[in-house]
Backbone of each chain as nested JSON, in Angstrom:
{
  "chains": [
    {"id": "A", "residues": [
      {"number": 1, "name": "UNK", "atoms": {"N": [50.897, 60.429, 2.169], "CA": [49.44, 60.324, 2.251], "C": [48.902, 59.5, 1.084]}},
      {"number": 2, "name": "UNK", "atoms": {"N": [48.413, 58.473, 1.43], "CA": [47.661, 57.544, 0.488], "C": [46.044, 57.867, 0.014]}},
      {"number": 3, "name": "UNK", "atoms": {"N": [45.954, 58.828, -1.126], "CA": [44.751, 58.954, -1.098], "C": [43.819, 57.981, -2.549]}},
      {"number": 4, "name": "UNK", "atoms": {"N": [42.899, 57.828, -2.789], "CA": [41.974, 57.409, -3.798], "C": [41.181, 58.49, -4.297]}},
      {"number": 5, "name": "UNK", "atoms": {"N": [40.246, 58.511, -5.529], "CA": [39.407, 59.245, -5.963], "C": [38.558, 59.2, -4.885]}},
      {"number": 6, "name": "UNK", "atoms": {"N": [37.595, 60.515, -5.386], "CA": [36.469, 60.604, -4.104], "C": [35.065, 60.009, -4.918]}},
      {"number": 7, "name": "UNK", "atoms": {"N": [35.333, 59.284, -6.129], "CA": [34.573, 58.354, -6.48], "C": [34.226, 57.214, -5.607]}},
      {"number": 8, "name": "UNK", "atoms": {"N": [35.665, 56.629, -5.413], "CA": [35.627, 55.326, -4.524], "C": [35.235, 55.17, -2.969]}},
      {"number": 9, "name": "UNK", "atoms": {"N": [35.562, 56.687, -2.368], "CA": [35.349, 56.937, -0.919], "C": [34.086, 56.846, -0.99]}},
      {"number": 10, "name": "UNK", "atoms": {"N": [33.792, 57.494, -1.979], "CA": [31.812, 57.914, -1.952], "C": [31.237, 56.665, -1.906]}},
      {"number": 11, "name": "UNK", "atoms": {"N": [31.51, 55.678, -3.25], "CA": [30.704, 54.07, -2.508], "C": [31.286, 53.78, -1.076]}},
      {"number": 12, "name": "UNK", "atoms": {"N": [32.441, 53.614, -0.884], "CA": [32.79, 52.878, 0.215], "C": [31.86, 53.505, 1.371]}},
      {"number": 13, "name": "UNK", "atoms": {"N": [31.687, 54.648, 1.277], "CA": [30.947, 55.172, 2.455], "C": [29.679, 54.561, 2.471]}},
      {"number": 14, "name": "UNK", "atoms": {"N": [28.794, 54.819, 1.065], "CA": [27.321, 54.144, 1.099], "C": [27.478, 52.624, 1.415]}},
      {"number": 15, "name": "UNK", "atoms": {"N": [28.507, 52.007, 0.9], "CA": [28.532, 50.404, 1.202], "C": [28.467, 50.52, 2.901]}},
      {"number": 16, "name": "UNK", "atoms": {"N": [29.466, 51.204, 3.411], "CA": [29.56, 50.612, 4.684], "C": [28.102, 50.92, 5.336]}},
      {"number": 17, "name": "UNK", "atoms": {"N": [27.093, 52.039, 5.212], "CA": [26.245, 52.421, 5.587], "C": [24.739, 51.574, 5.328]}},
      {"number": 18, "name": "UNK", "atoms": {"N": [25.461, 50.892, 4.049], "CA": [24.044, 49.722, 3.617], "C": [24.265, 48.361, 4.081]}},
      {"number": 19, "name": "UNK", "atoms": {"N": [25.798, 48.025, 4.432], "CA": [26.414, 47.252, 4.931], "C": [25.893, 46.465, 6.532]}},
      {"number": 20, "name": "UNK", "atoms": {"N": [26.382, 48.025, 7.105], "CA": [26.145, 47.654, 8.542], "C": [24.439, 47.744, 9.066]}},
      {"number": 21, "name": "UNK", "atoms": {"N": [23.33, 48.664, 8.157], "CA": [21.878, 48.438, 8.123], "C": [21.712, 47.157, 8.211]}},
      {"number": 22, "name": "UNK", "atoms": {"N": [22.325, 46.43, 6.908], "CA": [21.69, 44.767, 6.332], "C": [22.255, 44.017, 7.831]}},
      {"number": 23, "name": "UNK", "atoms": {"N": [23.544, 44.081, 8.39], "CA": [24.2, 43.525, 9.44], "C": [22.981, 43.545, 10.567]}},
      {"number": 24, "name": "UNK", "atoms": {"N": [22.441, 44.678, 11.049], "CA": [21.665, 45.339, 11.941], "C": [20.421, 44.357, 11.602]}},
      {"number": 25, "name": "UNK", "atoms": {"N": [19.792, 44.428, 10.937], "CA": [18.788, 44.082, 10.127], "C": [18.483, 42.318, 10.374]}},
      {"number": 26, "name": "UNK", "atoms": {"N": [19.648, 41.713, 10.086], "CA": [19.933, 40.542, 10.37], "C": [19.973, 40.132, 11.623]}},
      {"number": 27, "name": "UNK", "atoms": {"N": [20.694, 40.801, 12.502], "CA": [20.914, 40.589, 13.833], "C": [19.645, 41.115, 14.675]}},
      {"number": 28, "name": "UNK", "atoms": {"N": [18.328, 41.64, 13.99], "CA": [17.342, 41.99, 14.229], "C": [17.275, 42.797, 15.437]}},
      {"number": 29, "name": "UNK", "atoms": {"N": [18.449, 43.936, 15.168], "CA": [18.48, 45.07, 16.622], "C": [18.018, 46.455, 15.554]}},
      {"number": 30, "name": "UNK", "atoms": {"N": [17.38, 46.413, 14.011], "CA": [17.189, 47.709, 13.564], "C": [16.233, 47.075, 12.674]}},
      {"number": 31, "name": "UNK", "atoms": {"N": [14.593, 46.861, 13.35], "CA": [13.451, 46.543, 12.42], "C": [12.472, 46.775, 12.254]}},
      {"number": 32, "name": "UNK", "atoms": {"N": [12.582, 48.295, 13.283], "CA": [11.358, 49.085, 12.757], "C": [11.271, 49.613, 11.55]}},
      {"number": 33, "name": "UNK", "atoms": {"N": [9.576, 50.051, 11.169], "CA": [9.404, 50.116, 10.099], "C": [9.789, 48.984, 9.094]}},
      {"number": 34, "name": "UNK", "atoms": {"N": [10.204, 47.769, 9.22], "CA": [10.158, 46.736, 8.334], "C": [8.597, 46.262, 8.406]}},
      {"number": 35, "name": "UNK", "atoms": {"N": [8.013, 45.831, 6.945], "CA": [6.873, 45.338, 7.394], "C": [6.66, 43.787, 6.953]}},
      {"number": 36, "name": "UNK", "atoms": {"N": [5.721, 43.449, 7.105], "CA": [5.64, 41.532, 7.136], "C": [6.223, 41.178, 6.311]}},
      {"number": 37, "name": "UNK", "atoms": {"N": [6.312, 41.721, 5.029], "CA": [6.923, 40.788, 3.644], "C": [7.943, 40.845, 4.208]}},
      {"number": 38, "name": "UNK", "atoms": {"N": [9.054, 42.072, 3.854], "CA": [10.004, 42.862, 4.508], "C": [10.64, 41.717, 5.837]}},
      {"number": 39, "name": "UNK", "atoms": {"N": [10.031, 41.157, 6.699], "CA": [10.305, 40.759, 7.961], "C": [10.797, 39.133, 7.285]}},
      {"number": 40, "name": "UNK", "atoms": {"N": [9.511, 38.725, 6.272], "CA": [9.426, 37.188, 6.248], "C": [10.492, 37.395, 5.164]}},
      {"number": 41, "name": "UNK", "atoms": {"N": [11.089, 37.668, 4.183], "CA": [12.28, 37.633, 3.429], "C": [13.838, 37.802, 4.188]}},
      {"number": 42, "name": "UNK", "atoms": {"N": [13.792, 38.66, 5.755], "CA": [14.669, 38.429, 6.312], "C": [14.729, 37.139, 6.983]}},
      {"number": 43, "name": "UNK", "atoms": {"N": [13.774, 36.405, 7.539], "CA": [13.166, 35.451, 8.268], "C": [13.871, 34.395, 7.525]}},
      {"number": 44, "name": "UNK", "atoms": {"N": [13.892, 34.383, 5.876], "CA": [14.272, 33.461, 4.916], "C": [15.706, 33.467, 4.956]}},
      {"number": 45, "name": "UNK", "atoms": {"N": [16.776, 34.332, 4.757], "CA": [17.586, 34.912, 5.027], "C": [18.355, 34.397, 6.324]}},
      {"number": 46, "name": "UNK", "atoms": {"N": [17.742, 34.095, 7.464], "CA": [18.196, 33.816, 9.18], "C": [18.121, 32.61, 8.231]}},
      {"number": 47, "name": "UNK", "atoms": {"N": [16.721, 31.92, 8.211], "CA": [16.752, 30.548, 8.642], "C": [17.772, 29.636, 7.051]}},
      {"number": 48, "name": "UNK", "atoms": {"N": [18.294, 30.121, 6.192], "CA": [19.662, 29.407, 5.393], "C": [20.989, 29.306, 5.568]}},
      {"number": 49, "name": "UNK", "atoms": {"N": [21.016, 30.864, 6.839], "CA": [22.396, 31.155, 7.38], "C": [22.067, 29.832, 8.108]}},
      {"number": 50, "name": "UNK", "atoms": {"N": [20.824, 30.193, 9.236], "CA": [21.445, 29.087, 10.291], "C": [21.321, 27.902, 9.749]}},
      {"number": 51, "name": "UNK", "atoms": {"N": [20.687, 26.902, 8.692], "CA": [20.664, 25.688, 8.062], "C": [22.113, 25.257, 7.786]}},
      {"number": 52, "name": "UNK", "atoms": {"N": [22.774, 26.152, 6.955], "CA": [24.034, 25.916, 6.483], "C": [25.125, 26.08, 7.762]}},
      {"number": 53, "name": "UNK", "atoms": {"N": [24.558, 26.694, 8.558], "CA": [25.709, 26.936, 9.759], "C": [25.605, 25.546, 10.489]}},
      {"number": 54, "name": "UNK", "atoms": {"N": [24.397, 24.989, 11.18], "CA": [24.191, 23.629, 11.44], "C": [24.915, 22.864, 10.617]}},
      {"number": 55, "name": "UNK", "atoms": {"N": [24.566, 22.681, 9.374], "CA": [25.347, 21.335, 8.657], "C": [26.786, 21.636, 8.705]}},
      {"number": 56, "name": "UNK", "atoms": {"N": [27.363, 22.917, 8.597], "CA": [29.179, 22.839, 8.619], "C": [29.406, 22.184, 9.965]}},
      {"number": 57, "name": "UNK", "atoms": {"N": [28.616, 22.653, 11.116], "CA": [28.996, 22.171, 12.251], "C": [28.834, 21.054, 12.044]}},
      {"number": 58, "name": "UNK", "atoms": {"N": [27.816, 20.207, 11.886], "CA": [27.576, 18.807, 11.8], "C": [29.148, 18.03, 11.116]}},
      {"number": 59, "name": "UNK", "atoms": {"N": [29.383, 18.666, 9.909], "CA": [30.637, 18.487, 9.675], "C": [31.603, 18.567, 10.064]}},
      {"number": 60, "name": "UNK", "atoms": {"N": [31.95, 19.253, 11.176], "CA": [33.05, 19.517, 12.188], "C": [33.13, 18.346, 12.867]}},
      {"number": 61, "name": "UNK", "atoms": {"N": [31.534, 18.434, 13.541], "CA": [32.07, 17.245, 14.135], "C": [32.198, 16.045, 13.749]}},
      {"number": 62, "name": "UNK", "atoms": {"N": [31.625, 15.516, 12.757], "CA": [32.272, 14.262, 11.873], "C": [33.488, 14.278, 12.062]}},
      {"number": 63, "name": "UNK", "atoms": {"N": [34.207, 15.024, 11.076], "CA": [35.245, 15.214, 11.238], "C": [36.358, 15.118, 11.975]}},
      {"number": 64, "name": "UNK", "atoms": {"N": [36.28, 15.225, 13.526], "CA": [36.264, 14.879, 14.487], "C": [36.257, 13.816, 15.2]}},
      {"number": 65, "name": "UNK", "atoms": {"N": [35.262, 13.315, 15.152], "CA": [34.955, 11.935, 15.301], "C": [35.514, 10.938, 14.495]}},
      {"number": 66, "name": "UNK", "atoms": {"N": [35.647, 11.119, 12.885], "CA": [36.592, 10.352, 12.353], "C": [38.397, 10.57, 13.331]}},
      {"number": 67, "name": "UNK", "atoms": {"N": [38.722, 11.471, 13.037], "CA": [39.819, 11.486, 13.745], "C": [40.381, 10.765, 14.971]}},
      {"number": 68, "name": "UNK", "atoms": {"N": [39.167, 10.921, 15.386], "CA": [39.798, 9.92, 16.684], "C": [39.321, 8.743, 16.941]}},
      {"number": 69, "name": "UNK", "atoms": {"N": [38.308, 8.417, 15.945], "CA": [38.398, 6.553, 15.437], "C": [39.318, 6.491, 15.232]}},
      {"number": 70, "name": "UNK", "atoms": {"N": [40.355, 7.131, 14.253], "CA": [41.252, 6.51, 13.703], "C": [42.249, 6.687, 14.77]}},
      {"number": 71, "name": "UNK", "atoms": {"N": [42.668, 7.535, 15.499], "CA": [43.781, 7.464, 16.828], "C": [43.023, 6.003, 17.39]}},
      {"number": 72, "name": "UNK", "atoms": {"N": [42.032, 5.987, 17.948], "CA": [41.53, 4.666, 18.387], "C": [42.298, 3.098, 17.615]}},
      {"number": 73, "name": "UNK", "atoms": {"N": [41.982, 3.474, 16.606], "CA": [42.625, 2.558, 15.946], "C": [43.58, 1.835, 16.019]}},
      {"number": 74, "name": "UNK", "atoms": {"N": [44.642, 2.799, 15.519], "CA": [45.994, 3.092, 15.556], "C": [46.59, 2.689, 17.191]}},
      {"number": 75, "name": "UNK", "atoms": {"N": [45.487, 3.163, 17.803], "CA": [46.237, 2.651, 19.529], "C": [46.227, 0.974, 19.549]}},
      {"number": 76, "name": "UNK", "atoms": {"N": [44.919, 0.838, 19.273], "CA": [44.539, -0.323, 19.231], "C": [45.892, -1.772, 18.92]}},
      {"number": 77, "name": "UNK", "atoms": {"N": [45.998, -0.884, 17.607], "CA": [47.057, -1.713, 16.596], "C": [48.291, -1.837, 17.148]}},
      {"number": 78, "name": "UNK", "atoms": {"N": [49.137, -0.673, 17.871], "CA": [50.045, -0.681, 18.724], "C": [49.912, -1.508, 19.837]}},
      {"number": 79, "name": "UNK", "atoms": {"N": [48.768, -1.757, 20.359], "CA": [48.587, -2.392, 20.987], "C": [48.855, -3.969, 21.267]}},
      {"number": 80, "name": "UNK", "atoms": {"N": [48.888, -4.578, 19.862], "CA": [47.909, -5.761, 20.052], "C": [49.681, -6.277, 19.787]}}
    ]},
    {"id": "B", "residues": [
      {"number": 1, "name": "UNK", "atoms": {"N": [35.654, 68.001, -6.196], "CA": [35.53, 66.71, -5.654], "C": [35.946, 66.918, -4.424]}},
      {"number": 2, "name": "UNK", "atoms": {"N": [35.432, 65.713, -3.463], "CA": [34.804, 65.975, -2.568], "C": [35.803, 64.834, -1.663]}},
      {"number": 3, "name": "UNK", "atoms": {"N": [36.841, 65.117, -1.101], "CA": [37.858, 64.483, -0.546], "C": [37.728, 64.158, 0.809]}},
      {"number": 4, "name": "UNK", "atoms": {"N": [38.201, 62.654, 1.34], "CA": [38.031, 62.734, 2.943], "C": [39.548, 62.142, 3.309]}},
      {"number": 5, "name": "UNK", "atoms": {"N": [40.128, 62.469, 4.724], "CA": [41.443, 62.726, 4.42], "C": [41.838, 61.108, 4.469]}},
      {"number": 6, "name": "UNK", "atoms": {"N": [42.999, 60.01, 4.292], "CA": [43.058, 59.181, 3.865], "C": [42.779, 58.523, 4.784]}},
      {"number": 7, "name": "UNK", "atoms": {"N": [43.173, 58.823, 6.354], "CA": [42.648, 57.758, 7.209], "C": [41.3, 56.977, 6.962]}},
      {"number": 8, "name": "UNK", "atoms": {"N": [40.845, 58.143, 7.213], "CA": [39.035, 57.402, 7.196], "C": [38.634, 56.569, 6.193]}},
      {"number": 9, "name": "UNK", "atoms": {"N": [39.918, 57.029, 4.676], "CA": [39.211, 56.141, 3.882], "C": [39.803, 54.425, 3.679]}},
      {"number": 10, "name": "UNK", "atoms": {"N": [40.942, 54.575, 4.49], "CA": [41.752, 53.687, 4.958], "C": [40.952, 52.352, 6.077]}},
      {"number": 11, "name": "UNK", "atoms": {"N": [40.516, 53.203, 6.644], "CA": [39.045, 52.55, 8.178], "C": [38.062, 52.581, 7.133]}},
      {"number": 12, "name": "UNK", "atoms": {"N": [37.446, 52.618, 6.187], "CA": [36.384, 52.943, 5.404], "C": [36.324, 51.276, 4.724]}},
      {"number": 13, "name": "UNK", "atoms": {"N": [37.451, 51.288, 4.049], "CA": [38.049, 50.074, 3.529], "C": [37.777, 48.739, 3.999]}},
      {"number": 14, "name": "UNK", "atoms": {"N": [38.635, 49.058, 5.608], "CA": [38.699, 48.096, 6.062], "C": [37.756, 47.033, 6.905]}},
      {"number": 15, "name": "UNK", "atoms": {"N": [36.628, 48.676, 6.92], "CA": [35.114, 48.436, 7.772], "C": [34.559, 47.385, 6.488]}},
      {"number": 16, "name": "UNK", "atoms": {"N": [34.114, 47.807, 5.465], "CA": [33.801, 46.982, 4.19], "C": [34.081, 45.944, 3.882]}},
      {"number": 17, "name": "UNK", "atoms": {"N": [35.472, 45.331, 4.053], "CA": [35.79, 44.128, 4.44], "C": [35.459, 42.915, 5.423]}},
      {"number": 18, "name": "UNK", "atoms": {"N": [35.76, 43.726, 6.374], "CA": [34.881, 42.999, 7.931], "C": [33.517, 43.106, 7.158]}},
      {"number": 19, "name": "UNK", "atoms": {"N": [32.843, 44.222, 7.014], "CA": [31.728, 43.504, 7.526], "C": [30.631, 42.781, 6.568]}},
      {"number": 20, "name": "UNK", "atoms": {"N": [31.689, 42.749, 5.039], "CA": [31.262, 41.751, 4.04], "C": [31.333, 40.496, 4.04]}},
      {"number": 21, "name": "UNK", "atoms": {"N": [32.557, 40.121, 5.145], "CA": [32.769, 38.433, 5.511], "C": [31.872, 38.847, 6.775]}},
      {"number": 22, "name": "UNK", "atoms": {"N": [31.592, 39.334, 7.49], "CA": [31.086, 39.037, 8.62], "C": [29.281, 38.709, 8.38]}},
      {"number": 23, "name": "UNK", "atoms": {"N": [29.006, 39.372, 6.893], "CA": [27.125, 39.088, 6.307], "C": [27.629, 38.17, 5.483]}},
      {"number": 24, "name": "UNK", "atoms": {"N": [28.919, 37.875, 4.67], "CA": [28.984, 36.215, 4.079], "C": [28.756, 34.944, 5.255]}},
      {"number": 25, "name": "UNK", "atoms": {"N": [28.919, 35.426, 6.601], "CA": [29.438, 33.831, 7.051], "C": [27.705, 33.965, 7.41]}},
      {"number": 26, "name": "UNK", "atoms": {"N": [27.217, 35.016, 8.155], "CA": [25.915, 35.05, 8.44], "C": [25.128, 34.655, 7.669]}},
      {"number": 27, "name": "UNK", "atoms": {"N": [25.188, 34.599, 6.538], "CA": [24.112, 34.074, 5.348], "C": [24.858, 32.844, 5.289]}},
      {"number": 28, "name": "UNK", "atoms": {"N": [25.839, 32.302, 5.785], "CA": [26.114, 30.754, 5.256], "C": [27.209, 30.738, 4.243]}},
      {"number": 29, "name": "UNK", "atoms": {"N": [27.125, 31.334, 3.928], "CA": [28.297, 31.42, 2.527], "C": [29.714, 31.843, 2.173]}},
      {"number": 30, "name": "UNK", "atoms": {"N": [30.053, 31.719, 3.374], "CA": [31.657, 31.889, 3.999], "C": [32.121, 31.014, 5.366]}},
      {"number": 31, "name": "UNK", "atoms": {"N": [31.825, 29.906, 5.567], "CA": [32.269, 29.399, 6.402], "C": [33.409, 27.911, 6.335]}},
      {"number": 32, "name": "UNK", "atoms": {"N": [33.74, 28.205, 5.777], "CA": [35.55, 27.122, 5.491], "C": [36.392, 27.601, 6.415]}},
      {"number": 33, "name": "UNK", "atoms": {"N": [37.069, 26.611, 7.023], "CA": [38.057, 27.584, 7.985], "C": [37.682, 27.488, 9.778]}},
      {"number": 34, "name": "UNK", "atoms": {"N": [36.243, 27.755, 9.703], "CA": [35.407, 27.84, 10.474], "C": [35.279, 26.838, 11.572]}},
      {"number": 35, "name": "UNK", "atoms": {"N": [36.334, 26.867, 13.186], "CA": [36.123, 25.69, 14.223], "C": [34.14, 25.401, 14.889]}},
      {"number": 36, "name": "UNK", "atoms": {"N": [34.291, 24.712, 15.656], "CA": [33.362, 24.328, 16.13], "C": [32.474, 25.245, 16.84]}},
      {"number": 37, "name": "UNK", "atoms": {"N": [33.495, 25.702, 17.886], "CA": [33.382, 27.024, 18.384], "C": [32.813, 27.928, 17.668]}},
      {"number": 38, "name": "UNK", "atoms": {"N": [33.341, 28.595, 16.848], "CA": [32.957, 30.135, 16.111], "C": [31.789, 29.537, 15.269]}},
      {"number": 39, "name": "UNK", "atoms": {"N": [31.624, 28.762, 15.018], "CA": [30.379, 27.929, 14.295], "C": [29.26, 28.345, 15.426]}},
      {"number": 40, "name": "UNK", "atoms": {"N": [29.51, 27.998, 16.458], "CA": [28.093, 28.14, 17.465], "C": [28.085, 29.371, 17.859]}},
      {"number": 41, "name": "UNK", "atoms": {"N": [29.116, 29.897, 18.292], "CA": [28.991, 31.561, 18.25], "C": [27.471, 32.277, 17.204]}},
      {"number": 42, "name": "UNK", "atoms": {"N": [28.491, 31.798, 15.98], "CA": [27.469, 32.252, 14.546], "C": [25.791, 32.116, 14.543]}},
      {"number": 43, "name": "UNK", "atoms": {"N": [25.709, 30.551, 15.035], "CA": [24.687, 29.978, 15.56], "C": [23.557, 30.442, 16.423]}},
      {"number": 44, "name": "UNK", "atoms": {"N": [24.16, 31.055, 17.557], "CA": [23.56, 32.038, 18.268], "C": [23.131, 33.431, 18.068]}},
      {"number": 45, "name": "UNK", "atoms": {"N": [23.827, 34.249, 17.167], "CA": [23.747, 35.127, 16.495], "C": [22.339, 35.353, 15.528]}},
      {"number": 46, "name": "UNK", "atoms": {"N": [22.519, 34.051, 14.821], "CA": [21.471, 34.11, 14.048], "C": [20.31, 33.452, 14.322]}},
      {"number": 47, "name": "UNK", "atoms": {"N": [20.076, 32.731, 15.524], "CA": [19.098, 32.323, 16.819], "C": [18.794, 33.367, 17.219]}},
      {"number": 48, "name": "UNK", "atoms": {"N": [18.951, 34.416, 17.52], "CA": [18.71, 35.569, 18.465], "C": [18.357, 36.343, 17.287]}},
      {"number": 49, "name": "UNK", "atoms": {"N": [18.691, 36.863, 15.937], "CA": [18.036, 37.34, 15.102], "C": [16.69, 37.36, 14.395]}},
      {"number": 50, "name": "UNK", "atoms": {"N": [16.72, 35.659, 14.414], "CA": [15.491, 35.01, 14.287], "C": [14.67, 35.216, 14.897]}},
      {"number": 51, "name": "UNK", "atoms": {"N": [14.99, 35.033, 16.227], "CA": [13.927, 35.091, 17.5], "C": [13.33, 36.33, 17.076]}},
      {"number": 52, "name": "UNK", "atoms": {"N": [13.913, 37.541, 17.297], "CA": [14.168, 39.055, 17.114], "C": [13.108, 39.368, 15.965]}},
      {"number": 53, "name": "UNK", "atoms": {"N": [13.244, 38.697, 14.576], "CA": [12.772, 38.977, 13.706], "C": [10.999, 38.266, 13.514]}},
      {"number": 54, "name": "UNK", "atoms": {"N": [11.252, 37.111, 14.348], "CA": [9.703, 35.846, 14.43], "C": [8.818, 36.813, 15.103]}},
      {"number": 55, "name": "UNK", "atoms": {"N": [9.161, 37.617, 16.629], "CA": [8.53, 38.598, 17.226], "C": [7.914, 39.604, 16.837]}},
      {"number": 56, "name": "UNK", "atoms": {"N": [8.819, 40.459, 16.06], "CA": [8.872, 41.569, 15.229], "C": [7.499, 41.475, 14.597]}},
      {"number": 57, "name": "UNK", "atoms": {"N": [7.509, 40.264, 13.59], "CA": [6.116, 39.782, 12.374], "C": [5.252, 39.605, 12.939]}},
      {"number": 58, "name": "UNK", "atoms": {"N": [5.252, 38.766, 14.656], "CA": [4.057, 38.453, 14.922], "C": [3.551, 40.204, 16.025]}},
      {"number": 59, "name": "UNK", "atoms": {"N": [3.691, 41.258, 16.325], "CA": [3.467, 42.444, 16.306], "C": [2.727, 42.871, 15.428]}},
      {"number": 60, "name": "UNK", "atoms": {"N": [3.469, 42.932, 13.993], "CA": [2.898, 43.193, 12.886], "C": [1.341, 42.439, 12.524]}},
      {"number": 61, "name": "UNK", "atoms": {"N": [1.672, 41.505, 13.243], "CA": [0.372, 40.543, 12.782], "C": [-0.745, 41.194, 13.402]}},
      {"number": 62, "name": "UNK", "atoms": {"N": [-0.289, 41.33, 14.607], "CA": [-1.438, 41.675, 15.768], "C": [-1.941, 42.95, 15.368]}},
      {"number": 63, "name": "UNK", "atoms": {"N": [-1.086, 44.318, 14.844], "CA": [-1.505, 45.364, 14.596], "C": [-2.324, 45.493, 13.676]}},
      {"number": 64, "name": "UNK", "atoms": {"N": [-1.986, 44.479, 12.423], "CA": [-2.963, 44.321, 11.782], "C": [-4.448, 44.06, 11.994]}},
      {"number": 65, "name": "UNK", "atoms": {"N": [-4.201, 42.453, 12.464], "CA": [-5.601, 42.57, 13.266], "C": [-6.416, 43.881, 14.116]}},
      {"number": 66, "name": "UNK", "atoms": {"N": [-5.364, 44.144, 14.848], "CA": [-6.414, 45.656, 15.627], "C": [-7.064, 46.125, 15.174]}},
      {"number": 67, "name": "UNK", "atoms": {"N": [-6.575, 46.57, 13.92], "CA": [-6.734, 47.465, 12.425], "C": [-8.062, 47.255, 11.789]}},
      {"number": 68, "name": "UNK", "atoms": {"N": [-7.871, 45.48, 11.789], "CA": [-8.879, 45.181, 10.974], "C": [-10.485, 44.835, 11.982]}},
      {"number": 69, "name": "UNK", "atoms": {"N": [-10.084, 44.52, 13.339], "CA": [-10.929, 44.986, 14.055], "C": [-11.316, 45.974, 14.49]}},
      {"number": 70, "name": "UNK", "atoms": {"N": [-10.994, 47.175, 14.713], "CA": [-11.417, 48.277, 14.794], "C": [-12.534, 48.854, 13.369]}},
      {"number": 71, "name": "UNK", "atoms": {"N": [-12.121, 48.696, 12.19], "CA": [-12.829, 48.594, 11.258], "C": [-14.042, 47.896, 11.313]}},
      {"number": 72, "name": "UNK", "atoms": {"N": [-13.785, 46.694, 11.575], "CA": [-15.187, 45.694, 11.695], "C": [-16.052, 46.792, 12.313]}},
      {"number": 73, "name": "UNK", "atoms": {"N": [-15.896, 46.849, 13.93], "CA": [-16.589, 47.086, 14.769], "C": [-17.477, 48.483, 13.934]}},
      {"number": 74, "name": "UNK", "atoms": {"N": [-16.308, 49.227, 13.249], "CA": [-16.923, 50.794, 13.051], "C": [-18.101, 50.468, 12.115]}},
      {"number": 75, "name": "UNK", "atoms": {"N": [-17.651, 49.457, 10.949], "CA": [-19.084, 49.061, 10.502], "C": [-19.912, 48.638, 10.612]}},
      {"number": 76, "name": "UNK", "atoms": {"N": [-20.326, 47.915, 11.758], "CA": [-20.907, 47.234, 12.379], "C": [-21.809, 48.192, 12.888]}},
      {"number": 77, "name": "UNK", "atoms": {"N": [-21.403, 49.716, 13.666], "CA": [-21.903, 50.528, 14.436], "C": [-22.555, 51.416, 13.267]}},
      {"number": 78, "name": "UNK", "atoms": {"N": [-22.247, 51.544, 12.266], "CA": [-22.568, 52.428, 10.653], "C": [-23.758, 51.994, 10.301]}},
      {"number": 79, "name": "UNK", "atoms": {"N": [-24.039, 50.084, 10.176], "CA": [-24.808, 49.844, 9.801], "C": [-26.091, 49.601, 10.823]}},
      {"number": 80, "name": "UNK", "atoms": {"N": [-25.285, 49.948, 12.416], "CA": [-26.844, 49.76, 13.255], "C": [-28.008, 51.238, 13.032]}}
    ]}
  ]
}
């Protein structure tokens, strides 16, 4: 039996419990009783996740797209 | 002290983990690694939160107003 202090269980428990709120919270399925400030600081919160989530994608697909210029290329060159 | 038997704190652990990368990638700040795919997944997630949360405020807005119309009116009727 692998046990830890019941120091550590005790956060782990509150983490997971403040954890999965903030998760909830975010995913905006637990927002009652939030009020406007409260709402517009999560609001801030969505809209950097999704900013930064856009630009990685944007980067994907660059990324991407370089890649297969360069197969293009490369065919090209075999080609000629 | 106040012991829980090791499983749970074992699942306790592992919940904390998940769902600390799962509010890193949501806020933006864990996504390396990350295909195109699970990028828009994410995307949607936090589209639908947003939405969720834009609604939420504008409720709040409106209740307010009620609030503050209902007031009007009562003084309005105070001072006839």
């Amino acid at each position: 039996m692998q046990l830890e202090n019941s120091t550590s269980y005790t956060m782990s428990s509150n983490e997971i419990e403040e954890k999965t709120l903030e998760l909830r919270k975010i995913k905006g399925e637990e927002l009652h009783g939030m009020d406007i400030e409260e709402l517009q600081k999560l609001e801030k919160v969505l809209e950097v996740g999704l900013s930064r989530v856009l630009e990685t994608k944007g980067e994907r697909f660059l990324d991407e797209i370089t890649v297969l210029q360069r197969k293009g290329a490369q065919l090209m060159a075999e080609n000629q």
